[in-house]
C-alpha positions as CSV (number, residue, x, y, z in Angstrom):
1,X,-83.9,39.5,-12.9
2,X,-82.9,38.3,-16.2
3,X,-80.5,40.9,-16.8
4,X,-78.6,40.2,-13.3
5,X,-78.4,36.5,-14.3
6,X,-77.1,37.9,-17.4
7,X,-74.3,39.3,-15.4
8,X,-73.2,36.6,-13.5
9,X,-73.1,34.3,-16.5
10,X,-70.6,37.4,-18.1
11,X,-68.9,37.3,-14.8
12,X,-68.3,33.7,-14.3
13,X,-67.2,33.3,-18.1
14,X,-64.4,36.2,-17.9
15,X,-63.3,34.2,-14.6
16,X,-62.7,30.6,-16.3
17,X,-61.3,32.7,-19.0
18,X,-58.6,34.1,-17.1
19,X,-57.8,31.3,-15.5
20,X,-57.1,29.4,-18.4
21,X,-54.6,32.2,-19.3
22,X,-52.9,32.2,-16.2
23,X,-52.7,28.2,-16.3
24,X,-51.8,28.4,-19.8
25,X,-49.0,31.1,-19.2
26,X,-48.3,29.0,-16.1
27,X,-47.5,25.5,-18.0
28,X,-45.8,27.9,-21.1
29,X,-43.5,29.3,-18.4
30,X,-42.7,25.7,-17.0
31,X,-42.2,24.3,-20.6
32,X,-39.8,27.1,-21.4
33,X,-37.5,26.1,-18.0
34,X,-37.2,22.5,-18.6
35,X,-36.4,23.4,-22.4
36,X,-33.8,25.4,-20.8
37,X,-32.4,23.0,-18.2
38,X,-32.5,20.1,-21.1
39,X,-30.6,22.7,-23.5
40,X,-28.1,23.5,-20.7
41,X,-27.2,20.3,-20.0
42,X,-26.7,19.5,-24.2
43,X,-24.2,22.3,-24.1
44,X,-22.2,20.7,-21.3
45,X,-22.8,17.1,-23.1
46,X,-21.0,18.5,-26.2
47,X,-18.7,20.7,-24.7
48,X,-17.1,18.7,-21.7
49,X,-14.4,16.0,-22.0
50,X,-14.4,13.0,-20.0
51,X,-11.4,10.7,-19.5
52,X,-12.0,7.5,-21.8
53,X,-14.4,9.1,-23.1
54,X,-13.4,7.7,-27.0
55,X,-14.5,4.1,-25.5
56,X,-17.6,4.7,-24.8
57,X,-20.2,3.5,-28.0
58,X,-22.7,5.8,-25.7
59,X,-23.4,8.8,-23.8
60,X,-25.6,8.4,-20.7
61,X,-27.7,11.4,-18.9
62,X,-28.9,10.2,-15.3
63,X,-31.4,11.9,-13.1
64,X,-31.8,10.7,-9.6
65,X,-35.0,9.4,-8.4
66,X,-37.6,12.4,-10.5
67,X,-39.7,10.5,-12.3
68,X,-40.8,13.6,-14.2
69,X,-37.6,15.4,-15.0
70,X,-36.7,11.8,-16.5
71,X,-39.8,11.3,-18.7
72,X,-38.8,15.4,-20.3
73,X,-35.4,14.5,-20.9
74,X,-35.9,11.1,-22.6
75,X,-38.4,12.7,-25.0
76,X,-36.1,15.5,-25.3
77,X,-33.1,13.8,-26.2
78,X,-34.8,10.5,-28.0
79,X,-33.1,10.0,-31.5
80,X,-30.1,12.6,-30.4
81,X,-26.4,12.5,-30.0
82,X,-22.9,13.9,-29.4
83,X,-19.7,13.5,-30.3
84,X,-20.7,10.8,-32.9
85,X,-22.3,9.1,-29.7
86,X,-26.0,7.5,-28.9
87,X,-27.6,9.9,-26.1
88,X,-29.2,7.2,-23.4
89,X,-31.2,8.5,-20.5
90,X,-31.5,6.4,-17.5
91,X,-33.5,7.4,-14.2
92,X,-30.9,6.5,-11.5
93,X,-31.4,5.7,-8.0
94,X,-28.6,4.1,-6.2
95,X,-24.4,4.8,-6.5
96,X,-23.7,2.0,-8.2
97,X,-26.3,3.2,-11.1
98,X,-24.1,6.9,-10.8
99,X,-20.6,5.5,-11.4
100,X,-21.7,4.3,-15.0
101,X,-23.1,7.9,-16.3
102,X,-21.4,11.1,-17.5
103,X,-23.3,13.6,-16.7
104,X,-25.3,13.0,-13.5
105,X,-28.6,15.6,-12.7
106,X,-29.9,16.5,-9.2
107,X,-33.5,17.7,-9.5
108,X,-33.9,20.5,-6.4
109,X,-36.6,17.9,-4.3
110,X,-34.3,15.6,-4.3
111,X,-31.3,17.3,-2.5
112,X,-31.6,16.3,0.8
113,X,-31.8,12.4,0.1
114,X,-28.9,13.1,-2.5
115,X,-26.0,14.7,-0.1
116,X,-24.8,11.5,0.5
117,X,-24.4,10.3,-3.3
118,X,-23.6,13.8,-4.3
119,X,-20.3,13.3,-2.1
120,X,-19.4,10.4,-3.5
121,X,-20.0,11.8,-6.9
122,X,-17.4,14.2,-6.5
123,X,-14.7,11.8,-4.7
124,X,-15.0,9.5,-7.8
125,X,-13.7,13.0,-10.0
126,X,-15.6,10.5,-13.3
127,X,-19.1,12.5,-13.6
128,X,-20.4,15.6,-14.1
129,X,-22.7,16.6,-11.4
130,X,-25.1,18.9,-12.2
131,X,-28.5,20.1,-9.5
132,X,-30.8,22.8,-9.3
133,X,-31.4,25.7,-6.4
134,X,-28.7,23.7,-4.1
135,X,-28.0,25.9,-1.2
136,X,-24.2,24.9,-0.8
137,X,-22.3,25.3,-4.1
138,X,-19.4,23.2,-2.5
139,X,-21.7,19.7,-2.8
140,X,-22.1,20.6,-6.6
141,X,-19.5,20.8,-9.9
142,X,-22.4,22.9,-12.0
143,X,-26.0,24.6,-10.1
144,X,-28.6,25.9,-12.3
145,X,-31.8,28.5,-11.1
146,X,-34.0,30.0,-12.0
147,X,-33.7,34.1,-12.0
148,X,-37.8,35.3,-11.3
149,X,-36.9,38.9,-11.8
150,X,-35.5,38.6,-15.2
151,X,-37.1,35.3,-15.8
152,X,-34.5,33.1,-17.4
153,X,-31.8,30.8,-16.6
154,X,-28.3,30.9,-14.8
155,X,-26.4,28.7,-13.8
156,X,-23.0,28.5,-12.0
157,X,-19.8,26.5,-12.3
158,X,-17.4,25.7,-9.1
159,X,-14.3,25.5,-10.3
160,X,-12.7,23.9,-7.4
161,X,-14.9,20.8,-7.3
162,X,-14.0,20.6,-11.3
163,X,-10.5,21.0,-10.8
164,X,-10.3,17.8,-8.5
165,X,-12.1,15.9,-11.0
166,X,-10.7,14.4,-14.2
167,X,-13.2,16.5,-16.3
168,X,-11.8,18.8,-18.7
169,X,-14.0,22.1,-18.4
170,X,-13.9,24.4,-22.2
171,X,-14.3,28.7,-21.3
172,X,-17.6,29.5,-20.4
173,X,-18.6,31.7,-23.4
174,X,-19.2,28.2,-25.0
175,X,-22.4,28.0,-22.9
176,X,-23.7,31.4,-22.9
177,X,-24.5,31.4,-26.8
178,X,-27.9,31.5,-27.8
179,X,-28.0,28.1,-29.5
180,X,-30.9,25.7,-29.5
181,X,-30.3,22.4,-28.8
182,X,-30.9,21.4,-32.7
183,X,-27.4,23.3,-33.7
184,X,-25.8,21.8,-30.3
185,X,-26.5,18.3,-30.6
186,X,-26.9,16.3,-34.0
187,X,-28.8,13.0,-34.7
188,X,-28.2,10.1,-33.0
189,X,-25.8,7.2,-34.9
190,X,-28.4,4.3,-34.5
191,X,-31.4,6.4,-35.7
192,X,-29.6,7.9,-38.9
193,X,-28.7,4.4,-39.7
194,X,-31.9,3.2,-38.8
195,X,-33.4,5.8,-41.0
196,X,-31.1,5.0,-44.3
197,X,-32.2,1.9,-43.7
198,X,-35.8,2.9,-44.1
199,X,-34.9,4.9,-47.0
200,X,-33.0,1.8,-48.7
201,X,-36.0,-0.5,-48.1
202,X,-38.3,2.1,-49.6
203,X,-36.0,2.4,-52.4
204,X,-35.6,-1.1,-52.4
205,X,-39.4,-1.5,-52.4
206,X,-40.1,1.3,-55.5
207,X,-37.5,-0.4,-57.5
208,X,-39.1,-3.9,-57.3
209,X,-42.5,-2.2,-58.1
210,X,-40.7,-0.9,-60.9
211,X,-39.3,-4.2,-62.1
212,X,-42.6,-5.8,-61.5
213,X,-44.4,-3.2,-63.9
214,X,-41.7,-4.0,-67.1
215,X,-42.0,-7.9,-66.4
216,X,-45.7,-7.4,-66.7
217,X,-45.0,-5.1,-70.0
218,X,-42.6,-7.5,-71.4
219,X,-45.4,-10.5,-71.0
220,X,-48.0,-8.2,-73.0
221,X,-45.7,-7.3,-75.5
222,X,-44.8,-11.2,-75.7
223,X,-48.3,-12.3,-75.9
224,X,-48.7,-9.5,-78.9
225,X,-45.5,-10.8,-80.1
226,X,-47.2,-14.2,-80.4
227,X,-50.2,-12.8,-81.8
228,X,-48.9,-10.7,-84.5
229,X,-46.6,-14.3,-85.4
230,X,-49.8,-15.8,-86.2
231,X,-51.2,-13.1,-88.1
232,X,-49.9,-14.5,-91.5
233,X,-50.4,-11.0,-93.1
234,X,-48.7,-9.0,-90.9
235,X,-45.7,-7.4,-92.7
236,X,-41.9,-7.5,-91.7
237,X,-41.9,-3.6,-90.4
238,X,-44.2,-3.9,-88.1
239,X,-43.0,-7.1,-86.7
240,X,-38.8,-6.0,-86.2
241,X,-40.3,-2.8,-84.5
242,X,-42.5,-5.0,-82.0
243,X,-39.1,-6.8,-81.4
244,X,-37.3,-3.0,-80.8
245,X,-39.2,-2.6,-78.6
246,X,-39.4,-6.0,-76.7
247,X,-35.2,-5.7,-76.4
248,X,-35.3,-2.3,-75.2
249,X,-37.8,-3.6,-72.2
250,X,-35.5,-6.3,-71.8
251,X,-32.3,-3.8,-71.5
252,X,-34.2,-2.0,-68.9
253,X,-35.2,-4.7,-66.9
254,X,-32.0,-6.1,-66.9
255,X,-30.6,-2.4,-65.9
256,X,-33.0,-2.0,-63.2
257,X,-32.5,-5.1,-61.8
258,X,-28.6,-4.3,-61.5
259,X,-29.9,-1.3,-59.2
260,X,-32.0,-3.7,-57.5
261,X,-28.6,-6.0,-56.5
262,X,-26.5,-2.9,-55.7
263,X,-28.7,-1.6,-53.4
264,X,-29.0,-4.9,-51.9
265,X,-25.4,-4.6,-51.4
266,X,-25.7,-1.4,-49.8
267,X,-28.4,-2.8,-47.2
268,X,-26.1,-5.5,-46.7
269,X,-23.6,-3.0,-45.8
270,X,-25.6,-0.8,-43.5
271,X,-26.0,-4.4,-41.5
272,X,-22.7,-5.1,-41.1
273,X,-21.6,-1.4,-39.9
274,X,-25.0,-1.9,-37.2
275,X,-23.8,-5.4,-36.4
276,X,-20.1,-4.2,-35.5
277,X,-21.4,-1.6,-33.6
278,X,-23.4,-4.5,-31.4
279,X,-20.2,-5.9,-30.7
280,X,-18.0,-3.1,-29.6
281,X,-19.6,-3.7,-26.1
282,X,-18.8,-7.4,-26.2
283,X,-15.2,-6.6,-27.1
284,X,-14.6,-3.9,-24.1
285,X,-16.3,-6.7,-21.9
286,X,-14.0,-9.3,-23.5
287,X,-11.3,-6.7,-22.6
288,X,-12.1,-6.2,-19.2
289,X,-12.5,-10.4,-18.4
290,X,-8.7,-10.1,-20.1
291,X,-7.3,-7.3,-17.8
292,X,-9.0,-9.0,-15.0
293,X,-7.5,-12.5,-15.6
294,X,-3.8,-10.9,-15.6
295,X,-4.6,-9.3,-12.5
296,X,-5.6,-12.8,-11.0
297,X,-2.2,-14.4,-11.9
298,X,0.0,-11.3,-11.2
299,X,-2.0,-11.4,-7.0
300,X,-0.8,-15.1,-7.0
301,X,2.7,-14.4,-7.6
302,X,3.0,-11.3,-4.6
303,X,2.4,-13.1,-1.5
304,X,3.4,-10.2,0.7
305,X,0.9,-8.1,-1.0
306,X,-2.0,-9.9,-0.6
307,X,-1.1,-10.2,3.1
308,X,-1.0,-6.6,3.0
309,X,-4.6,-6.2,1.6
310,X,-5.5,-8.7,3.8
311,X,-4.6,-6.7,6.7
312,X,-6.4,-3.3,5.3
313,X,-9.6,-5.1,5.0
314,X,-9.2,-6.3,8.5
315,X,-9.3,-2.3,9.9
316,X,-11.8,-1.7,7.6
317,X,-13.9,-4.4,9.2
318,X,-12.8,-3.3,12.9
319,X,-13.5,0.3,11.8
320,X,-17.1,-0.7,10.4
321,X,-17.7,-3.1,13.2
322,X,-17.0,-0.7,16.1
323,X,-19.2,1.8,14.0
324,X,-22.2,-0.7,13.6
325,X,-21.6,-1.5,17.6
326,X,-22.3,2.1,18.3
327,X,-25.1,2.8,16.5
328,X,-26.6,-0.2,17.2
329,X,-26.4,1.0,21.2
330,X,-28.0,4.4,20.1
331,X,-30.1,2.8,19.0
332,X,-31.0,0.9,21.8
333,X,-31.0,4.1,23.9
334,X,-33.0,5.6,21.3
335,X,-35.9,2.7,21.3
336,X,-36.0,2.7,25.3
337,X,-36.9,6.7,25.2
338,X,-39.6,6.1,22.2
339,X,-41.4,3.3,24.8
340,X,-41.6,6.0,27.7
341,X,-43.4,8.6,25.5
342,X,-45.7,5.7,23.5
343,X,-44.1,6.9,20.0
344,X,-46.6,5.7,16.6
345,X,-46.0,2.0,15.8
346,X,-44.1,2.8,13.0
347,X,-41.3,4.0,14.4
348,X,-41.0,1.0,16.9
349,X,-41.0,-1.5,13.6
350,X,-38.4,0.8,12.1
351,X,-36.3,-0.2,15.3
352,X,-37.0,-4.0,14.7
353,X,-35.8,-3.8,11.1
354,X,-32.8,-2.2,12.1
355,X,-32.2,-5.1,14.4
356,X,-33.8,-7.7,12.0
357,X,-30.2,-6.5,9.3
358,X,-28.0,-6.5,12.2
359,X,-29.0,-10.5,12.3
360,X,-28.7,-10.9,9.2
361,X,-25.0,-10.2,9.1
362,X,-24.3,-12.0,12.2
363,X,-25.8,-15.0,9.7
364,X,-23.8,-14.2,7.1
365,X,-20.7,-13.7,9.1
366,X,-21.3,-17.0,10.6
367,X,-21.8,-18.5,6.9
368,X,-18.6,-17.5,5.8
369,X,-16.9,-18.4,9.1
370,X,-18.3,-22.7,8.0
371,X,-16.9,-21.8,4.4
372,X,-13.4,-21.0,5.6
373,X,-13.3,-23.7,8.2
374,X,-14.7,-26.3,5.4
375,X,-11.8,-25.2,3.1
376,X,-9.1,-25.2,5.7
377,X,-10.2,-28.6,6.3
378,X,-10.0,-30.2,2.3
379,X,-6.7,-32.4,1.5
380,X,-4.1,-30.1,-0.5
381,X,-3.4,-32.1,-3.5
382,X,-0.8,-29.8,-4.6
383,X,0.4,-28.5,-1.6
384,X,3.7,-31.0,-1.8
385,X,4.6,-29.8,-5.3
386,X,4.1,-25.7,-3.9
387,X,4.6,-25.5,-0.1
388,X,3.5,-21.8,-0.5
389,X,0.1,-22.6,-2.1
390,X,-2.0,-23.5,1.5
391,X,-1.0,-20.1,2.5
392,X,-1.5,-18.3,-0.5
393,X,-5.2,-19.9,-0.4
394,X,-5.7,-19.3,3.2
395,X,-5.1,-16.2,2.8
396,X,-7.4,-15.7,-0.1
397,X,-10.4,-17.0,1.7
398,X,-9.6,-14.7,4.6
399,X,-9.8,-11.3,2.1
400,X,-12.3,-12.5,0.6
401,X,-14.9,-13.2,3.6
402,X,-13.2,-9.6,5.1
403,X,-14.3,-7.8,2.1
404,X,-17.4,-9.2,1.8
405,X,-18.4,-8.5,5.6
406,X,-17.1,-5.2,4.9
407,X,-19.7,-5.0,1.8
408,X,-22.6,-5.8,4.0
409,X,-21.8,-3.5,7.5
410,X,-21.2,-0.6,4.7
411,X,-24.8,-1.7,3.4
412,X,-26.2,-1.8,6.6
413,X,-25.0,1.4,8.4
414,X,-26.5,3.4,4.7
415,X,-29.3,1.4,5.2
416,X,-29.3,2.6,9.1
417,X,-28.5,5.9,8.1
418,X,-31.2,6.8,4.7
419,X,-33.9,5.6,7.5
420,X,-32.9,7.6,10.8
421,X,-32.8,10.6,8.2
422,X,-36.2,9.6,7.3
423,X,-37.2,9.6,11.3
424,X,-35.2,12.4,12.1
425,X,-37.1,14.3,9.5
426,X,-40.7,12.8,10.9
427,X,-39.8,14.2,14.9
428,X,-39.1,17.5,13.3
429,X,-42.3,17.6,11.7
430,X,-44.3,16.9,14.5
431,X,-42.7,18.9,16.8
432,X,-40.5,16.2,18.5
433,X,-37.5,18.1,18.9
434,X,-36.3,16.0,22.1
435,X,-36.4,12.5,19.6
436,X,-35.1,13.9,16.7
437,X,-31.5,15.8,19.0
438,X,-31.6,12.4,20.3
439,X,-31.1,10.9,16.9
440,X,-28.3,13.7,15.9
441,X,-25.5,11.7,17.6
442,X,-25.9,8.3,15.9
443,X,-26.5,10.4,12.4
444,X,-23.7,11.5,13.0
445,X,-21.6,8.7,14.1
446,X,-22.7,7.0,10.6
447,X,-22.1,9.8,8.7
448,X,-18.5,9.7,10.0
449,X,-18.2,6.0,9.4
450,X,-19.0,6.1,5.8
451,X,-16.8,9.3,5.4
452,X,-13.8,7.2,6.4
453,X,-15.1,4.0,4.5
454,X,-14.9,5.5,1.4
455,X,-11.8,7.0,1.6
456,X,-10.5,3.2,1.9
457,X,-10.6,3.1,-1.6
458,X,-9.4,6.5,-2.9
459,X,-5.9,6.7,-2.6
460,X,-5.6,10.3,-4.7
461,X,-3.8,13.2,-2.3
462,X,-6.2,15.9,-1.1
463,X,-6.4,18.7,0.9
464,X,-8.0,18.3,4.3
465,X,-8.6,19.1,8.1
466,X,-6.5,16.1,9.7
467,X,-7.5,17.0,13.6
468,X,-11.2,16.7,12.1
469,X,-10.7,13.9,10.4
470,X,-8.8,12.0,13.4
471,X,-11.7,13.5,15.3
472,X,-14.4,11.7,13.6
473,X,-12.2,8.6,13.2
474,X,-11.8,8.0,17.1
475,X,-15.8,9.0,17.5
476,X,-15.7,5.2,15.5
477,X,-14.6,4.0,19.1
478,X,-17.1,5.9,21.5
479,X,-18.3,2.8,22.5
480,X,-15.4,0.6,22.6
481,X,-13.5,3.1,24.8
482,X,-16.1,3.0,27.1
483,X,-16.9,-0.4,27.9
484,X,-13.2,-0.8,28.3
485,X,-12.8,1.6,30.6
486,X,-10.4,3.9,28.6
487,X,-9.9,7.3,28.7
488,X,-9.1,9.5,25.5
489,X,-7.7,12.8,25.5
490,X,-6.9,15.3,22.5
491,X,-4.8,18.3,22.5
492,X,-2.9,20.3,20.0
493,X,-3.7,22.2,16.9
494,X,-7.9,22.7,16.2
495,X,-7.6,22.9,13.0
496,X,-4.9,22.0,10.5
497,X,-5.1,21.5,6.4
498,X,-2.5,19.3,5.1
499,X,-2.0,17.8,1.4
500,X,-2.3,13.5,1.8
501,X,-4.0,10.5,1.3
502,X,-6.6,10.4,4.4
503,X,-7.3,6.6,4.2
504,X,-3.5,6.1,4.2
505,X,-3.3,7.7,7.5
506,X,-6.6,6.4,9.1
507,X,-5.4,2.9,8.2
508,X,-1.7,3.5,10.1
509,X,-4.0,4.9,13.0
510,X,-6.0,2.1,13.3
511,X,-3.4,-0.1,13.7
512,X,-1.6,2.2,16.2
513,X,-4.6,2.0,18.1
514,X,-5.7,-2.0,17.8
515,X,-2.3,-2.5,18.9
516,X,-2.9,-0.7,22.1
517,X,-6.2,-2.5,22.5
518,X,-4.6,-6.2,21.7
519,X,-1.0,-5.6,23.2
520,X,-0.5,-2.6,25.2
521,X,-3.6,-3.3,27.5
522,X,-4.0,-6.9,26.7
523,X,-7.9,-6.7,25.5
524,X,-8.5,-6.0,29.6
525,X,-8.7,-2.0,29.1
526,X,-8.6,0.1,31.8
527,X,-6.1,2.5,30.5
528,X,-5.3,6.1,29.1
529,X,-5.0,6.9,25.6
530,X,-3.5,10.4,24.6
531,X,-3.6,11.8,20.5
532,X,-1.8,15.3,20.3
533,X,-1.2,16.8,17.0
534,X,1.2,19.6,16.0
535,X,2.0,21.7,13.1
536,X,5.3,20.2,10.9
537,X,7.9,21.5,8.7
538,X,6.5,23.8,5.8
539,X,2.9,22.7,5.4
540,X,3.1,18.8,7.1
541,X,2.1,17.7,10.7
542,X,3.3,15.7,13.3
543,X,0.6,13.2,15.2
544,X,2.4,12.2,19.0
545,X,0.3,9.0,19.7
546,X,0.4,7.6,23.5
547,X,-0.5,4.9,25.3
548,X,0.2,3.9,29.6
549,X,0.0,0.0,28.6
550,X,2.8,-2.2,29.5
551,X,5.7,-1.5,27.0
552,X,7.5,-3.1,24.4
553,X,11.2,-4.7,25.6
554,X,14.1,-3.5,23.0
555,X,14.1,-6.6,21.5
556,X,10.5,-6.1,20.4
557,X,10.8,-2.4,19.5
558,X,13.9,-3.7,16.8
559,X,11.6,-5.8,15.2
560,X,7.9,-4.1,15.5
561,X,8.5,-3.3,12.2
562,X,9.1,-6.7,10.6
563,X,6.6,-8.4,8.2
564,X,5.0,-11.5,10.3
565,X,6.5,-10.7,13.6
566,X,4.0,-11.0,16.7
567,X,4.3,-11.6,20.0
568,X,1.1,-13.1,20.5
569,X,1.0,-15.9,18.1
570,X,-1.2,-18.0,20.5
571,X,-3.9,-15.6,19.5
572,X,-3.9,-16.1,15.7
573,X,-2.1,-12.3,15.4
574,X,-0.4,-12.2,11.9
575,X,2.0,-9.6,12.5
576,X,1.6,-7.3,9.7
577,X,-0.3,-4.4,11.2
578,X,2.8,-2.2,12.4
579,X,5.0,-3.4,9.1
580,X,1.8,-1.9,6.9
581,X,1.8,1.0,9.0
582,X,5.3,1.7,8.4
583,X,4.8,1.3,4.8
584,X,1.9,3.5,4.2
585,X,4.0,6.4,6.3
586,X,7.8,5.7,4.5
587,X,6.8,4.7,1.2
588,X,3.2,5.9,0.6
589,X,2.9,8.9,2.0
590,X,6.8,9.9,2.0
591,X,6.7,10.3,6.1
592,X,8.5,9.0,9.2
593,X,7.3,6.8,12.2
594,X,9.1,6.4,15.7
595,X,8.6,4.3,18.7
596,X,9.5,5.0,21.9
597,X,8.2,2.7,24.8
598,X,9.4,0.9,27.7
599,X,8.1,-2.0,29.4
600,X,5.7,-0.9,32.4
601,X,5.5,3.0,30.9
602,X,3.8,2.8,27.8
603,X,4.2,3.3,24.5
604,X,4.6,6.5,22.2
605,X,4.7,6.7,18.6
606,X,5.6,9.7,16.4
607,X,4.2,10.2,12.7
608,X,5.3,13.0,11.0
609,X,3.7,13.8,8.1
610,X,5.3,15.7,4.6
């Protein structure tokens, strides 16, 4: 009995034991991949030029939303830097925390909820984007996995995504050296400062010790000094040596308190150098409130331009309106199918948040609406001296509550859209398949929107799929078509890559449309609408726009084009839709546009793109 409890005691040792060596090799093999990652991403810290990169007073690793991966790579690059640069890493969790980073890591659970930032990433061409194990190489500049049959490291670099960046990429064989990251990256600016600085203050300490120790030998020697005076038979010898020896410990005193002062002045030093590096940041800030202040006086001096901006805002908000419209009915449609089947609580107070934001714009909107109508109604002190000032202000106020309502639909349909991801992702997991294909549409309808709202503010050329991106432009008015009774047909090319500005083009096609809407079918609807596009000259297109409203006259058609001119002026219409259109074709984009209408036949315009 004794011997078979023997056994199992053997047994049930050897078992801990080789668990502990499977854990152990286990945690080894994880600490040697993160070394890896971190080492990786030193190389392409060192290795990589940014633009404006000689501004910066540091260099800033992010890592989206991985608690974890952020705690390894702050201990792993504390007290480290590059190119005569601080290394700071931040744990980032929004776009607006990505634009200030260079080099921006994607841990692989986070891929899914990062798509949306990771294509933003790469429109912005300003960071390096870096993930793991991503399944499409396209939404990443640089991928690294892990290879489990010859256990190490590879990673992969998409050249295409770094050529439409600003990034300047070295040759590879600068990353595939067996470097570790202490020959890579060197010690960080503040912390070797900080560390002389330590050193001095030691010094500065051992000196004074020093100093302390001769004044308390010169006192002895003085008191024998005094004692030996007194000594009557003391003889003359013994005396002048005592006194040798008394200026010599004076000499050295004197010498070692000289050290004392210049390393003082070297401390003093050291401060200033740490106390003008503090200030580089105020000076770029000071910079930036300069640049910003010209910019101020040189808007107030271009009139037509600000009417101009004025006018894009205005699309953008009719774009992100009409988008907010939609996929506030979906989800309407949406909510009345969850309260058939009896869905979980949850998702029913999901819906009531949804509507709970959509309020708070309306409040907001209604806010600024009061502001504008309060300014409009102040006494214009100067307006007798400048005649062109109430307009210039007017028109200020206007862009300024546009762009702000623009801010907060583009806040709300994320918002809309991070949560019906989060839904869409619950149905699937229970087995829900009929909810979460019901969800696919609005998704997607979002997913458009912000596509095209971001492209407002990128005005780079870039290759892309126009029909698909007209496509996904006209999904923004689904619903608007609908309750106006208005019927849209496409036909022409299915696909069709061209080299433009796409926020260019969906601005002129906004208008082109809103002016049917407004004019063409006088806001009453009921009408046909007809978008054909056709392959151009060389690599270009041509985009044949129709409507079967009522027609311009010839007078009108002479003048469509004209800054300010409207024929509905009783409405508050400013005029400067068609004359921004024809700018962004002509002068932006190096195009054409034509008109052809009649009144009672419709209208046709032609845009034919370079």
């Amino acid at each position: 009995m004794e011997a078979k409890f023997t056994r199992l005691r053997l047994s049930f040792i050897v078992l801990i034991i080789s668990i502990a060596v499977v854990c152990g090799q286990k945690w080894a093999q994880a600490a040697t991949i993160d070394y890896g990652k971190a080492t990786l991403v030193s190389k392409f810290a060192k290795y990589v030029t940014w633009p404006g990169e000689t501004r910066q007073s540091k260099f800033i690793i992010g890592v989206f939303d991985d608690e974890n991966q952020y705690q390894y790579f702050k201990e792993f690059f504390a007290n480290k830097g590059v190119k005569g640069k601080d290394i700071i890493v931040t744990l980032v969790t929004t776009h607006n925390e990505a634009k200030d980073v260079n080099i921006l890591y994607l841990p692989s659970p986070n891929q899914r909820k990062s798509s949306r930032l990771a294509d933003k990433i790469l429109k912005d061409g300003q960071v390096l984007l870096m993930t793991e194990d991503i399944r499409d190489l396209s939404e990443t500049m640089v991928n690294i996995a892990y290879n489990k049959q010859q256990l190490k490291l590879t990673f992969s670099v998409v050249d295409d995504n770094i050529a439409d960046s600003d990034l300047i990429m070295p040759d590879l064989s600068y990353f595939v050296d067996d470097k570790d990251d202490k020959s890579i990256l060197s010690p960080s600016p503040s912390f070797i400062a900080k560390t002389q600085q330590e050193k001095q203050k030691l010094a500065h300490q051992a000196l004074k010790k020093v100093l302390a120790q001769k004044e308390s030998l010169v006192e002895q020697l003085s008191q024998k000094l005094s004692l030996q005076e007194n000594t009557a038979n003391k003889g003359d010898a013994a005396l002048q040596a005592l006194s040798d020896r008394l200026k010599k410990a004076e000499k050295e005193a004197d010498n070692n308190s000289k050290k004392i002062k210049a390393k003082d002045k070297q401390l003093q030093k050291l401060e200033t150098q740490l106390n003008a590096q503090k200030a580089l940041l105020k000076i770029n800030k000071q910079d930036l409130q300069t640049e910003d202040n010209s910019k101020v006086t040189e808007q107030e001096n271009q009139i037509i331009e600000l009417t101009e901006q004025l006018n894009l805002q205005k699309q953008a908000l009719t774009e992100q309106q009409a988008a907010a419209t939609n996929a506030l009915a979906e989800l309407d449609k949406l909510n009345k199918l969850n309260l058939n089947k009896k869905p979980p609580s949850s998702y029913k107070a999901l819906f009531y948040v949804f509507l709970l934001i959509a309020i708070g714009a309306i409040v907001a909107a209604v806010m600024m609406w009061k502001k504008t109508k309060d300014a409009s109604s102040q006494p214009a002190s100067q307006s007798d001296k400048n005649p062109l000032l109430p307009v210039r202000e007017d028109q200020l106020i206007k862009s300024e509550n546009f762009a702000a309502l623009g801010y907060i639909a583009t806040d709300i349909t994320y918002a809309i859209g991070e949560s019906l991801d989060e839904m869409q992702t619950k149905f699937e997991k229970s087995g829900e398949t009929k909810n979460a294909a019901s969800l696919k549409p609005v998704i997607t309808l979002l997913e458009n929107f912000n596509t095209i709202a971001a492209d407002q503010d990128d005005t780079k050329t870039q290759s892309f799929d126009v029909t698909a991106y007209i496509q996904k432009m006209l999904m923004l008015y689904n619903f608007e078509f609908e309750q106006s009774n208005i019927a849209y047909n496409y036909s022409g090319e299915k696909a069709l890559t061209i080299k433009s500005v796409p926020g260019y083009i969906a601005i002129a096609l906004l208008n082109v449309i809103n002016n049917s809407l407004k004019h063409g079918f006088d806001n009453k609807g009921n009408g046909k609408i007809a978008v054909k596009v056709e392959k151009g000259a060389k690599s270009g297109a041509k985009i044949i726009y129709s409507d079967d409203g009522k027609g311009m006259s010839k007078n009108t058609i002479k003048q469509v084009f004209e800054p300010f001119f409207t024929t509905r002026s009783d409405r508050g219409y400013v005029g400067v839709g068609m004359s921004t259109t024809y700018d962004l074709i002509k002068n932006k984009l190096a195009g054409d546009i034509k008109i052809d209408s009649q009144e009672g036949k419709g209208t046709t315009v032609t845009i034919t793109l370079p």
